[in-house]
FIDRENPA-22570 format. One line per 4 residues: for each residue z, y, x of N, C-alpha, C, O, CB. Coordinates in pm, whole numbers, plus 32768, in hexadecimal, padded with zeros to 4 digits. Glycine has a CB too. Example, Ala and Ser with C-alpha at 12.3 -4.5 7.8 and 13.67 -1.06 7.14 Angstrom:
830C/7DC7/8527/830C/7E3E/84CE/830C/7EB6/8528/834E/7EB4/8590/8389/7E41/846B; 82C4/7F1F/8505/82CA/7F96/8557/8313/8003/850A/8324/8072/853D/823C/7FC4/8580
// end
This chain:
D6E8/29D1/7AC4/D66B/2A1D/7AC8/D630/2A15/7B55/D675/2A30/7BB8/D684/2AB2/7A9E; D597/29E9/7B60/D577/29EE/7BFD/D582/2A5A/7C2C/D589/2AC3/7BEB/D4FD/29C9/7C28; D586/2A4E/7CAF/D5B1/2AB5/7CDF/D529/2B36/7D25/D53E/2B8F/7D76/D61A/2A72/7D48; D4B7/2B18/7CEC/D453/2B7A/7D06/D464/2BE5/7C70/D42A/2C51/7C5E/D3AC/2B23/7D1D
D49A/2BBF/7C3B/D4B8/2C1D/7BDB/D522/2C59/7BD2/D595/2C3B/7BF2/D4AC/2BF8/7B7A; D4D0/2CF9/7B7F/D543/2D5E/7BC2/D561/2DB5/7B4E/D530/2E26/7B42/D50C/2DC2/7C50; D5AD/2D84/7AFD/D5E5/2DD3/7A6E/D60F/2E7B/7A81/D5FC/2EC1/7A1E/D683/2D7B/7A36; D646/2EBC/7AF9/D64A/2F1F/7AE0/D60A/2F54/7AE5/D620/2FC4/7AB7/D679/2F43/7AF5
D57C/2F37/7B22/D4FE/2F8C/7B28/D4A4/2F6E/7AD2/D499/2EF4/7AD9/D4BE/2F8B/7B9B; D457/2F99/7A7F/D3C3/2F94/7A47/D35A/2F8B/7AB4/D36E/2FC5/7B1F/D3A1/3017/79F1; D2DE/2F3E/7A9E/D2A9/2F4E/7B1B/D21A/2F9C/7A9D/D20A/2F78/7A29/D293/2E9F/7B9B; D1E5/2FE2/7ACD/D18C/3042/7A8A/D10F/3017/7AA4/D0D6/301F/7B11/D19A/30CE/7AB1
D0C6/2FC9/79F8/D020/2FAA/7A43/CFB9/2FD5/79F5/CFB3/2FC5/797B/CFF6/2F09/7A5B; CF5F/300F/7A3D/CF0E/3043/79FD/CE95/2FD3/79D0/CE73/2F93/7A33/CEEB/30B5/7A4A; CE5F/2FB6/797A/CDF0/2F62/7947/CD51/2F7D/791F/CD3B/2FBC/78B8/CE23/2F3A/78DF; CD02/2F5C/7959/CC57/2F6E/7977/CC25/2EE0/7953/CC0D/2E83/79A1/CC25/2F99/7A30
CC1C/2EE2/78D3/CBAB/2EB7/78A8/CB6A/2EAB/782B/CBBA/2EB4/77CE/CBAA/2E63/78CB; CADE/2E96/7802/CA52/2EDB/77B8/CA78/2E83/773A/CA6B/2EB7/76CB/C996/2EBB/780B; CAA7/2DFD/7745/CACC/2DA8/76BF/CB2B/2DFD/766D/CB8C/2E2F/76A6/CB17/2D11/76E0; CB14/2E11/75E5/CB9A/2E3E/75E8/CC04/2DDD/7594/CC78/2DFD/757B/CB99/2ECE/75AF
CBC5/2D63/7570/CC1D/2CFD/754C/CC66/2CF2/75CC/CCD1/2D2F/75D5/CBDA/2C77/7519; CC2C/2C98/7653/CC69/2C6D/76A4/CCCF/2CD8/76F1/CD3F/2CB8/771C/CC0F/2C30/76E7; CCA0/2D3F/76FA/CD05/2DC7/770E/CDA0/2DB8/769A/CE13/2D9D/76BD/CC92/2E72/76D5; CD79/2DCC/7633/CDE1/2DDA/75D3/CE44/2D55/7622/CEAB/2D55/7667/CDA3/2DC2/7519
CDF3/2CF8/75F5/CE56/2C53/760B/CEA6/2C85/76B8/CF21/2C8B/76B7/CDB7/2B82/7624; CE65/2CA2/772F/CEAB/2C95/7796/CF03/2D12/777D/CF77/2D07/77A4/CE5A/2C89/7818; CEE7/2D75/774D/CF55/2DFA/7749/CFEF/2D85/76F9/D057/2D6B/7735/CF00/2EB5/76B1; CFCD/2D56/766C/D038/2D21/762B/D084/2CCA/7688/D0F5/2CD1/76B7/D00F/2CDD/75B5
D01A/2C6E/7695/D080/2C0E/773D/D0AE/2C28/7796/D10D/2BE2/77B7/D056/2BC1/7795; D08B/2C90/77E8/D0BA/2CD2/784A/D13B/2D1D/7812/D1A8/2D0B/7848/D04F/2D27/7882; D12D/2D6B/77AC/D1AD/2D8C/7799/D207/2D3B/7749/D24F/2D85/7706/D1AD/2DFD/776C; D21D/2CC3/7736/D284/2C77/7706/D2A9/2C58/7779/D2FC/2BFE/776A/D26E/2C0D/76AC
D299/2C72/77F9/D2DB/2C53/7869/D358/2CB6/7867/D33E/2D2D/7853/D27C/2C5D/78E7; D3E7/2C8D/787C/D447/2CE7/78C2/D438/2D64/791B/D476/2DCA/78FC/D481/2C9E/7908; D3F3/2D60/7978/D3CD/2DD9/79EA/D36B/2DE0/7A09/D343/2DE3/7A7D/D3FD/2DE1/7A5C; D303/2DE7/795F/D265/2E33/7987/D268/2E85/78E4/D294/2E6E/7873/D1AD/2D9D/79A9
D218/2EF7/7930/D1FE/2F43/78A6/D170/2F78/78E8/D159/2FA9/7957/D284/2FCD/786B; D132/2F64/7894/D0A7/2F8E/7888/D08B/300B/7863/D0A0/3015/77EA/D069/2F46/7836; D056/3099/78A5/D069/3125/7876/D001/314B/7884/CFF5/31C5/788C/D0C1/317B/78AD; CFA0/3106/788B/CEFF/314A/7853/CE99/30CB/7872/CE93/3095/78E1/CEBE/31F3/78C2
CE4E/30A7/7806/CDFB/307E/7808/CD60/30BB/77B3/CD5D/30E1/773E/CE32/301B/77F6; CCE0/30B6/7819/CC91/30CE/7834/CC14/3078/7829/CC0B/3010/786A/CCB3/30F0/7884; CB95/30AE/77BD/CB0B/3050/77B1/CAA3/3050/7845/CA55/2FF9/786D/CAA4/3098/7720; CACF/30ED/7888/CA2C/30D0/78C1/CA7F/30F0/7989/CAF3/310C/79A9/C976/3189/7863
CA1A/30DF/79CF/CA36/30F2/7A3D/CA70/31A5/7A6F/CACF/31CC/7AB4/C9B9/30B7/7A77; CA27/31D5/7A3E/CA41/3276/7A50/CA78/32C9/7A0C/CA5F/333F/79F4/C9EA/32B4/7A58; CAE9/3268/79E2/CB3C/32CF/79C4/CBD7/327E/79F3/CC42/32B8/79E0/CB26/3303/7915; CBD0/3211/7A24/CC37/31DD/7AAA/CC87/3236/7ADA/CCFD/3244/7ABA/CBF2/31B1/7B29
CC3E/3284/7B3A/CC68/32FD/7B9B/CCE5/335A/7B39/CD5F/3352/7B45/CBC4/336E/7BC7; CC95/33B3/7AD8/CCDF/341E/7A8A/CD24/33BB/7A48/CCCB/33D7/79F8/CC8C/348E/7A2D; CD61/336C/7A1B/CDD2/3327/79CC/CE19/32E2/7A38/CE87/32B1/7A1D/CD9F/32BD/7953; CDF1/32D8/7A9F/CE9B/32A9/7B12/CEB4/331E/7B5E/CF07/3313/7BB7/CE89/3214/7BA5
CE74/33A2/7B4B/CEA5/341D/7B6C/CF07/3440/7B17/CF6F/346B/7B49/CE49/347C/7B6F; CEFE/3435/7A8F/CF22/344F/7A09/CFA8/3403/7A24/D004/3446/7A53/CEB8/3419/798A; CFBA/338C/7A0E/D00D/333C/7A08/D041/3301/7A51/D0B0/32DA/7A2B/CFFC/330A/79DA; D00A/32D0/7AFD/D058/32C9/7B5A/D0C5/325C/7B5C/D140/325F/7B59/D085/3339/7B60
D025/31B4/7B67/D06F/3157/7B48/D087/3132/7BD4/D078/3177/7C39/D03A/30F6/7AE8; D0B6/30A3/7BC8/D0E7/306A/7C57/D076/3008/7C78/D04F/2FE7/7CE7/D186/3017/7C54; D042/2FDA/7BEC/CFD2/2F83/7C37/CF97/2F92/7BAA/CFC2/2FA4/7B38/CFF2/2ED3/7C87; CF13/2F80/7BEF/CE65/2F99/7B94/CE51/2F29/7B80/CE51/2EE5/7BE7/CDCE/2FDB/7BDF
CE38/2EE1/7B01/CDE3/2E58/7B1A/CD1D/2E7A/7AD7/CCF5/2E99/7A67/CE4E/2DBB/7A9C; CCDB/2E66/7B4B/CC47/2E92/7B18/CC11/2E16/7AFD/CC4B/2DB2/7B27/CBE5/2EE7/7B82; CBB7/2E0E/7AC5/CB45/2DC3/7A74/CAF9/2DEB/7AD5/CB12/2E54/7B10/CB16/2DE7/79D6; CA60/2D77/7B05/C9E2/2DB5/7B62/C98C/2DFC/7B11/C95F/2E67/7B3B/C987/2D48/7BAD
C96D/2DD0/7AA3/C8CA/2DE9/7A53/C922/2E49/79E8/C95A/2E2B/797F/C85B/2D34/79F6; C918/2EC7/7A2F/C959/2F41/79F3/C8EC/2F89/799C/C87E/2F7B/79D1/C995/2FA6/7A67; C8E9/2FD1/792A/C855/304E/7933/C899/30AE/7980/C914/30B8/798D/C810/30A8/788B; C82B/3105/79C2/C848/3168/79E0/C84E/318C/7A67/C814/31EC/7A9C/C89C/3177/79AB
C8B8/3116/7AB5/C8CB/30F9/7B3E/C90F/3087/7B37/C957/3066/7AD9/C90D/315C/7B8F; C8F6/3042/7BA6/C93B/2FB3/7BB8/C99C/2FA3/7BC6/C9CD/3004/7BFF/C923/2F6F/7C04; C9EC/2F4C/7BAF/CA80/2F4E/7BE9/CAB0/2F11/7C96/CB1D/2EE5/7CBA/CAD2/2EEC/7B77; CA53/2F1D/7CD1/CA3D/2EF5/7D72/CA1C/2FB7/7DA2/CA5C/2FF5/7DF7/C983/2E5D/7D93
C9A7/2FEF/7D4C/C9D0/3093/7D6A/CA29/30CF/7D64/CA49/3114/7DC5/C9A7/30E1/7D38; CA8A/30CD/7CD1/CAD0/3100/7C9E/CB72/30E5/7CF8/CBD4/312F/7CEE/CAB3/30D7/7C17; CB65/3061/7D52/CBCA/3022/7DB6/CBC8/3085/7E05/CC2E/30C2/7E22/CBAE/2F99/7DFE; CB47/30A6/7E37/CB45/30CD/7EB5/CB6A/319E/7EB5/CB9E/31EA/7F07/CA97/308E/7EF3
CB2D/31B0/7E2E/CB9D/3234/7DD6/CC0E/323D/7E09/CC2D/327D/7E6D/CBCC/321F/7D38; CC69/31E5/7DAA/CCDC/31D1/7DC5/CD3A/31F4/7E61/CD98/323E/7E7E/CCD3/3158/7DA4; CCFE/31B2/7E95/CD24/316E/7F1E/CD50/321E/7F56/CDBC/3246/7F81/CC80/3100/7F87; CCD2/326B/7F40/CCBE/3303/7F87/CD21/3365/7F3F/CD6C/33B9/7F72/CC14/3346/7F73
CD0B/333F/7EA6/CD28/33C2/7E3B/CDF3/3367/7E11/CE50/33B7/7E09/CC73/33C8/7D6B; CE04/3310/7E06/CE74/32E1/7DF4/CEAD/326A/7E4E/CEC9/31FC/7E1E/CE6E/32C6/7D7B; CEBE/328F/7EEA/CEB7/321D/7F0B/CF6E/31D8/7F14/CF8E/317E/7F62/CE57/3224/7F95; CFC0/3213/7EC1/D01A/31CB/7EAD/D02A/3145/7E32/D07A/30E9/7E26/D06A/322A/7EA6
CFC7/3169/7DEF/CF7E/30E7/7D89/CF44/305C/7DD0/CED7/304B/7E06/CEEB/3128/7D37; CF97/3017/7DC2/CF64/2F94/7DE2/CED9/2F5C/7D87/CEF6/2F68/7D10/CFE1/2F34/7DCC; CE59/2F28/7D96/CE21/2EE8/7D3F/CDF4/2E52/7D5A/CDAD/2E36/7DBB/CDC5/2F34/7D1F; CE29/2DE0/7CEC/CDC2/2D73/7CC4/CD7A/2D9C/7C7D/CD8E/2DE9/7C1F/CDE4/2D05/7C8E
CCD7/2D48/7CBB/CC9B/2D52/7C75/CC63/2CA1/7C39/CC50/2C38/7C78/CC4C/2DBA/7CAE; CC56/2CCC/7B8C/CC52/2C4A/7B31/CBAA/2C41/7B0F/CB5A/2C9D/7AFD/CCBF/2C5D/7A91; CB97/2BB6/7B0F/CB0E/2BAA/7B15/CAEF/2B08/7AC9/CB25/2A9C/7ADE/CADC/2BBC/7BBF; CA93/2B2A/7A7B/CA49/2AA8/7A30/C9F7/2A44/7A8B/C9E3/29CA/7A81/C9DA/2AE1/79C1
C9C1/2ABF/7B03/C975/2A6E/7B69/C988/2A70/7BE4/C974/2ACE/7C31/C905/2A81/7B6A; C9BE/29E1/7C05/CA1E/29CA/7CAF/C9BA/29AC/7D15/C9A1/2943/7D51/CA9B/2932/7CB9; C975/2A4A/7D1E/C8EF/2A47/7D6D/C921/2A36/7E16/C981/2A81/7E2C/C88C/2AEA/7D4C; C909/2A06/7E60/C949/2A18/7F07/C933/2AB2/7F2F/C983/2AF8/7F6D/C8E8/29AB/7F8C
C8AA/2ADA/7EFB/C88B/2B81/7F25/C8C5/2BD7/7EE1/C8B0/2C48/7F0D/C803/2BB4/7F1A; C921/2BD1/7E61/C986/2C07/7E3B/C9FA/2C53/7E78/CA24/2CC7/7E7B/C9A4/2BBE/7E0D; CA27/2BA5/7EBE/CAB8/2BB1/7ED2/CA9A/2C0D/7F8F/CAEE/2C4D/7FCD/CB1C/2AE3/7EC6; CA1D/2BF2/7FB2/CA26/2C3E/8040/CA0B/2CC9/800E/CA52/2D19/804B/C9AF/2C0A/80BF
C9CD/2CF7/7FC6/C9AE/2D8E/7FA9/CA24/2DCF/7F3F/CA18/2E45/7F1E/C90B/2D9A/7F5E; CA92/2D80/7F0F/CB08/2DA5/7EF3/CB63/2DC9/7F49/CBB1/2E27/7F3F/CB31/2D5D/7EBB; CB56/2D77/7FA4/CBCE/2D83/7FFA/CB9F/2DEA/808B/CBF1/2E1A/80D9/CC02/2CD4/8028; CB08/2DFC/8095/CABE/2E75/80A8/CAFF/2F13/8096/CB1D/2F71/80E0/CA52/2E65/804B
CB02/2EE9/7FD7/CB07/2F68/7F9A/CBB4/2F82/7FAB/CBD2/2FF0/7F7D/CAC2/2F63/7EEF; CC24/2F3A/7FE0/CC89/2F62/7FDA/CCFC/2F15/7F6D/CD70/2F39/7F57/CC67/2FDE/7FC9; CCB3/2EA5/7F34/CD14/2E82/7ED6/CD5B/2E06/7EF9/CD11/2DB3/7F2E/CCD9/2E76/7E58; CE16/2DCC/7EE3/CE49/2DA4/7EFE/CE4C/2D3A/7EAE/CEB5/2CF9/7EB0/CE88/2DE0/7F1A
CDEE/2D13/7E62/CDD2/2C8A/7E24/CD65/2C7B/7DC1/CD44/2CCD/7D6B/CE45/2C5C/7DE3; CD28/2BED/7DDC/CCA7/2BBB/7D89/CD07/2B3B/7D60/CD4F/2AF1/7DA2/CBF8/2B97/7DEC; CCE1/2B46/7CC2/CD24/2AC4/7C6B/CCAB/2AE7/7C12/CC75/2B55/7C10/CDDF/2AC6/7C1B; CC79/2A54/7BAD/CC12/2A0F/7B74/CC73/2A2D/7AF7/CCED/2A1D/7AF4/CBDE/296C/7BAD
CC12/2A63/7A7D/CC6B/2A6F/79F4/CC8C/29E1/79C5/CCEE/29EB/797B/CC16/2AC1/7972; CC72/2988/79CC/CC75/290E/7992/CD30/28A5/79BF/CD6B/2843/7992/CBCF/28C2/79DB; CD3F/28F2/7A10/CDD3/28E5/7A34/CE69/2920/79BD/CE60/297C/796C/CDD2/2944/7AC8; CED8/28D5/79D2/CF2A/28ED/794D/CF68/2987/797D/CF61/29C1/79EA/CFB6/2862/7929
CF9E/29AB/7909/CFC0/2A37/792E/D02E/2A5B/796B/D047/2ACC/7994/CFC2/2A80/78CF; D094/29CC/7975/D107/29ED/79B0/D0D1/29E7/7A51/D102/2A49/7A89/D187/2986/7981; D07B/2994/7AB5/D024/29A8/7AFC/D018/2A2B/7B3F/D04A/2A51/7BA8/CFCA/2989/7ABF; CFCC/2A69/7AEC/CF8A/2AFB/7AD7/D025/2B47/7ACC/D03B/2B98/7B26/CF11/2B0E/7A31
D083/2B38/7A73/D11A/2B8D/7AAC/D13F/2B76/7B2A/D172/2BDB/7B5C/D1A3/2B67/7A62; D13B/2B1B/7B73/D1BF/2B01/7BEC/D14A/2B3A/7C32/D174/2BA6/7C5A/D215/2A4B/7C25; D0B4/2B2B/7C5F/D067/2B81/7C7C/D061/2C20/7CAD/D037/2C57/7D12/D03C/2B72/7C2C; D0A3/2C4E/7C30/D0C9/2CF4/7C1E/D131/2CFE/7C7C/D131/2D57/7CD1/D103/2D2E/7B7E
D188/2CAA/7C72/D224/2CC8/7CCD/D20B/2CC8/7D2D/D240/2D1C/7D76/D29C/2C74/7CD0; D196/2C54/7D72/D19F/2C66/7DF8/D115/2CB5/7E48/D0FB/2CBE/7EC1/D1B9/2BD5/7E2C; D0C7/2CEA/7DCA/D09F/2D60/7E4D/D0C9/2DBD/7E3B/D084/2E1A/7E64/D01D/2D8D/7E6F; D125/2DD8/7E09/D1A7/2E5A/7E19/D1EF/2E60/7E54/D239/2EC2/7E52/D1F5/2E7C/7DD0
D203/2DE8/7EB6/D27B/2DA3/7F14/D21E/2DD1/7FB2/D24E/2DE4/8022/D299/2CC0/7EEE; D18D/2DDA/7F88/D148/2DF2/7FF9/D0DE/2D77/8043/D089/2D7C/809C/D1B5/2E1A/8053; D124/2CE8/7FD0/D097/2C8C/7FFA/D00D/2C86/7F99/CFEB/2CB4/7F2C/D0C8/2BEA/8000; CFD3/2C31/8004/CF37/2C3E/7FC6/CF42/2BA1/7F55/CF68/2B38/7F88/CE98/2C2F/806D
CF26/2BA4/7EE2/CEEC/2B35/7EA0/CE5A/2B1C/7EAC/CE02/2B71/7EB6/CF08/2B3F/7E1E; CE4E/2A91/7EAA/CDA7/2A77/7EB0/CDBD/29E0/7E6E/CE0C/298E/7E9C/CD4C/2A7B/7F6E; CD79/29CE/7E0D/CD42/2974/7DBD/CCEB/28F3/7E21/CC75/28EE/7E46/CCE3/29CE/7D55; CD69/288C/7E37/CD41/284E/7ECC/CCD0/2808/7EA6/CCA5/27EA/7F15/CDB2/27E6/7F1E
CC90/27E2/7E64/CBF1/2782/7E65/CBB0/280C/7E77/CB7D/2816/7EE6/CBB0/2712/7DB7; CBA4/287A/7E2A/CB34/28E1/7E76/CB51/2909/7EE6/CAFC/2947/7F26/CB18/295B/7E3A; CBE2/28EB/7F23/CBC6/290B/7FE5/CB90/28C4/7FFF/CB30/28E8/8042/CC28/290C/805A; CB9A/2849/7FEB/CB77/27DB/8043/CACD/27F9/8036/CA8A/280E/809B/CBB9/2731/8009
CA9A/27F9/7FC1/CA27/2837/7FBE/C9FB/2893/801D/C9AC/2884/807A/CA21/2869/7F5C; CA37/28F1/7FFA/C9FD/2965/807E/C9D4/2963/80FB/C97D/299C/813E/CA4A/29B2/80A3; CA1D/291B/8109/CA3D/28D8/81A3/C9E4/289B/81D7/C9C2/28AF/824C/CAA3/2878/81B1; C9AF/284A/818D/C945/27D0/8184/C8C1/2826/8172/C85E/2810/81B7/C962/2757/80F4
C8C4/2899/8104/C836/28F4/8101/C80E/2946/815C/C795/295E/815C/C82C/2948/809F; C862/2987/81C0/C842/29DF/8259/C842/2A69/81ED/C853/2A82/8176/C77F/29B2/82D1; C82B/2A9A/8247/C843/2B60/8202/C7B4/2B57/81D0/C75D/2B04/81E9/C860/2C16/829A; C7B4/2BCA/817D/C73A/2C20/8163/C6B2/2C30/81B0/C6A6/2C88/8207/C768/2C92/8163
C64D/2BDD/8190/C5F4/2C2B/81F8/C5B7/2C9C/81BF/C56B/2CC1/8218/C584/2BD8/8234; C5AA/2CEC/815F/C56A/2D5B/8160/C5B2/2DBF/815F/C620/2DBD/8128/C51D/2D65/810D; C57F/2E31/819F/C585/2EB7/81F5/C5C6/2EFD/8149/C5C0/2EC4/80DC/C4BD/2F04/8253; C600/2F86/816A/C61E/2FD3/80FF/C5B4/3006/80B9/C5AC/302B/8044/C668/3032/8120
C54A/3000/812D/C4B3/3052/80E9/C46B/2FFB/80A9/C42F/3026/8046/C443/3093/8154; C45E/2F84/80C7/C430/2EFC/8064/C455/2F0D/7FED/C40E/2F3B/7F93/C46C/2E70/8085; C4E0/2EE0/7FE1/C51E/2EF4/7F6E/C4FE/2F44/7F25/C4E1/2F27/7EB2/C581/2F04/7F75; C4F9/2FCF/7F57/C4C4/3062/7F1D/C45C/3037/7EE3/C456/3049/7E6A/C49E/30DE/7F82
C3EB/2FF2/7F24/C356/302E/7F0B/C345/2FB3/7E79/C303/2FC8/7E14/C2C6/3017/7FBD; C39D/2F2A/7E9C/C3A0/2EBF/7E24/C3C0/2F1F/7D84/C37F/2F36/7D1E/C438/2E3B/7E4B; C457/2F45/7DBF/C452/2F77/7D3B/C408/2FC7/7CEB/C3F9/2FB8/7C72/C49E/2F9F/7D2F; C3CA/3038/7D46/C39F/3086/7D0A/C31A/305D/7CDE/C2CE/30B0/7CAC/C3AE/30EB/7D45
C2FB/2FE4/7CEF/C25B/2F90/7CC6/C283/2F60/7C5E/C236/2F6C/7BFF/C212/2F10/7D27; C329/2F03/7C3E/C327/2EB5/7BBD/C303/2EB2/7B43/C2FA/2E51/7AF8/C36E/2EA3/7BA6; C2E2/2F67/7B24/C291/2F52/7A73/C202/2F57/7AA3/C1C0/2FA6/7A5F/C2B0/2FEC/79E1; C1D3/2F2F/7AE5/C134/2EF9/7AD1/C10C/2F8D/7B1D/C096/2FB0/7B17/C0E8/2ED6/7A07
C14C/2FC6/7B4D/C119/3040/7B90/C0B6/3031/7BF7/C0C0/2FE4/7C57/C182/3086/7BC9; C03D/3094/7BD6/BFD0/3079/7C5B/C00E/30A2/7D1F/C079/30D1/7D47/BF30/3101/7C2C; BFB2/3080/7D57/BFE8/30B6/7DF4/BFF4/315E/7DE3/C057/319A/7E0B/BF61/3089/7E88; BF79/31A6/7D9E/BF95/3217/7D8B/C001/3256/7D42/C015/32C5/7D73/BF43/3234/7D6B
C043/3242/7CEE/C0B3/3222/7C8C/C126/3244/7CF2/C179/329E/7CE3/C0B5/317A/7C48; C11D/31E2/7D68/C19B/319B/7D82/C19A/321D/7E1F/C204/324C/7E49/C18D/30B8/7D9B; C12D/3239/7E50/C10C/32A0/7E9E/C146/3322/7E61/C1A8/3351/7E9B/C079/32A4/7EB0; C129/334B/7E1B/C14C/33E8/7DC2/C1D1/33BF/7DB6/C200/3430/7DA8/C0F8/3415/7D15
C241/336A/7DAF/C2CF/3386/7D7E/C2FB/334D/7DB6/C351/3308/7D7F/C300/337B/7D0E; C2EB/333C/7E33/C33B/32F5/7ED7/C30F/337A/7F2A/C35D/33A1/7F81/C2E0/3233/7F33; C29F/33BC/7F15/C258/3422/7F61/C242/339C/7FDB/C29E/336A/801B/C2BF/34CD/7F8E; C204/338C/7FDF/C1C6/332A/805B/C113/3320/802E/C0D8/332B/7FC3/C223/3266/8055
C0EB/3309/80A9/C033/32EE/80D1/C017/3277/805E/C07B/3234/8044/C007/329D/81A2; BFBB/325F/8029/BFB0/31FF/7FE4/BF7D/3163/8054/BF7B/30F1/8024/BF48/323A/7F6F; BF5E/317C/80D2/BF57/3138/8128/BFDB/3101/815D/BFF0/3089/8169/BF11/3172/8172; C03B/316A/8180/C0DA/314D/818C/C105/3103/80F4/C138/3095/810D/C13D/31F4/81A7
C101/3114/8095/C146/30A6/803F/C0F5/3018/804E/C131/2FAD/805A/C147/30D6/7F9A; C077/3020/804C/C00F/2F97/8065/C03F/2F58/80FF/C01F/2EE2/810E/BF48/2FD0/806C; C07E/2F8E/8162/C0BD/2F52/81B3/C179/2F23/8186/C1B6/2EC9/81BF/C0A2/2FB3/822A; C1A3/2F62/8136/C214/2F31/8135/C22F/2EE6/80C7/C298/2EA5/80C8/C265/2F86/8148
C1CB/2EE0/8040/C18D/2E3A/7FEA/C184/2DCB/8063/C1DB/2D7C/8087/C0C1/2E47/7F97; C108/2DDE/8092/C108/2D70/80DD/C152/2D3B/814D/C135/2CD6/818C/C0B0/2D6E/80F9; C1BC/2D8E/8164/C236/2D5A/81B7/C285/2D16/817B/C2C0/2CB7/81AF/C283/2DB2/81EF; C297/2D3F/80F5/C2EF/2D17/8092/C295/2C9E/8072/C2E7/2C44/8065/C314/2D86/8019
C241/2C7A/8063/C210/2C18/8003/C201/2B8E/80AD/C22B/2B1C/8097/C14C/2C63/7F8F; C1E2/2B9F/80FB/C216/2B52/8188/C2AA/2B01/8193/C2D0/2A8C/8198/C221/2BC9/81FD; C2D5/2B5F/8194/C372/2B42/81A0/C3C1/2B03/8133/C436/2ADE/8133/C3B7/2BBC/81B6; C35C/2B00/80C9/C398/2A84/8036/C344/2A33/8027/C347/29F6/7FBC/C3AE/2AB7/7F92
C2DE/2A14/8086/C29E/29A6/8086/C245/299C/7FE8/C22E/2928/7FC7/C30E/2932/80A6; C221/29E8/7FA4/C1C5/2A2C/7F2F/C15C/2A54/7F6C/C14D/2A77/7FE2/C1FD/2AA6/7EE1; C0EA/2A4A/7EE7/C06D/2A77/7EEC/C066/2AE6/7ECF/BFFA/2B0D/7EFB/C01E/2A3F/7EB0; C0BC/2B6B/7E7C/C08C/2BCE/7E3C/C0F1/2C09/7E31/C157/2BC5/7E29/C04B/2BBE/7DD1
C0FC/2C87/7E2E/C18E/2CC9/7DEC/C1C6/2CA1/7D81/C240/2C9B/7D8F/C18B/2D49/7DC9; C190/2C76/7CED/C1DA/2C2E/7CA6/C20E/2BDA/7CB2/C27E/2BD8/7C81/C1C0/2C18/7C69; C1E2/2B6C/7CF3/C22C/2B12/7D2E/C2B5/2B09/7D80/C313/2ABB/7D75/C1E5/2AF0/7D66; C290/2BAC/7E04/C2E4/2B9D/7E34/C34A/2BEE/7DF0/C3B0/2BB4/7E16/C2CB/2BA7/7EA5
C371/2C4D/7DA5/C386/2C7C/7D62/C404/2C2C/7D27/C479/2C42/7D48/C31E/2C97/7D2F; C3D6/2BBF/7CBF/C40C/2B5E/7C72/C434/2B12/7CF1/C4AE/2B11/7CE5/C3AD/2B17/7C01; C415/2AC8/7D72/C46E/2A92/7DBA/C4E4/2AF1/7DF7/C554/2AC1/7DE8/C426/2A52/7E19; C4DF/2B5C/7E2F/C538/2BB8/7E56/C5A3/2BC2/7DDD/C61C/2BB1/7DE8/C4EE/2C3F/7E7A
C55C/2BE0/7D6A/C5E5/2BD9/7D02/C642/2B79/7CF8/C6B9/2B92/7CE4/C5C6/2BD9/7C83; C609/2AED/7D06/C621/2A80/7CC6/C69D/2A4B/7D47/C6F9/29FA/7D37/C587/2A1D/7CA3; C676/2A9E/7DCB/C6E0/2A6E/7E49/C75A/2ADE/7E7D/C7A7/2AD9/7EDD/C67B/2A4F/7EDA; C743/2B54/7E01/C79E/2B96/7DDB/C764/2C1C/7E5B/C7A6/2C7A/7E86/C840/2B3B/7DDE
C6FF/2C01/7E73/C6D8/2C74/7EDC/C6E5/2CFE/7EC9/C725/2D44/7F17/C65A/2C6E/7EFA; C6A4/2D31/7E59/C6B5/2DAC/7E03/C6F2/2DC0/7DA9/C6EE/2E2F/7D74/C669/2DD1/7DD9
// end
């Protein structure tokens, strides 16, 4: 038996994510492993928190495109409200602005779902051991993309524009000047090299910015 595995212990994981096929399938795989048992799994982002209070796993594996709250928020939860929980976080999209605003939020590994699941086990063992996993073509990525250029308030003012919301809209539920959000659009829309907030919007998403 290799020797990262550890039969007298269970290692305790809690599971976040919205599929609930692909949920079911990784709960079953994960636990045909020897020393993983899976003790709560979870559809939406916000309710993460109260079920590893509840249950009090050893490591979280989150999904990004959570409802509710993200699983890059819901990391950064964790980190405060349980920070003896290790979390990977699993993702469909091996964005470079992902894996920096993961490891931002506190979490001890970014792996791409498209990887085998035994992968994704030896994974579990070792950020319980205390190392970081990272899914080496999206470091190398990262690396190559430079950090984030937009501000927390960018971000803020993007999202809160994405359903087609007017400047006034986006003024009333930031509480900001409608002149202060029209300055921090067009900071945002500069700095992604876009013509418009939709645009930049959809580029910021697309480089894992927000």
């Amino acid at each position: 038996m290799p020797s990262d595995r550890r039969p007298g212990k269970h290692i305790r994981v809690l599971l976040a994510e919205d599929q609930g096929m692909m949920r079911g399938a990784l709960a079953l795989l994960l636990g045909m492993e020897p020393d993983i048992e899976v003790v709560a799994q979870v559809p939406a982002g916000d309710a993460i928190v109260d079920a590893a209070l509840t249950h009090r796993p050893d490591v979280a594996l989150l999904d990004i495109e959570l409802p509710g709250l993200s699983g890059l928020d819901a990391a950064a939860e964790l980190r405060d409200q349980v920070p003896d929980c290790r979390v990977l976080i699993l993702t469909t999209f091996g964005r470079p602005g992902y894996l920096r605003r993961a490891m931002e939020a506190g979490a001890a590994g970014f792996l791409v779902k498209d990887g085998p699941v035994e992968e994704l086990a030896v994974a579990v063992r070792r950020v319980l051991t205390g190392e970081t996993v990272i899914d080496p073509a999206l470091a190398a990525a990262a690396l190559s993309a430079g950090p984030n250029p937009l501000t927390a308030r960018e971000r803020e003012v993007l999202n809160a524009s994405s359903d087609g919301a007017t400047v006034a809209d986006v003024s009333a539920r930031l509480h900001l000047s409608e002149s202060t959000v029209r300055n921090y659009l067009s900071s945002a829309i500069g700095k992604t090299g876009t013509r418009n907030r939709t645009e930049a919007l959809r580029e910021a998403r697309q480089q894992g910015w927000l």
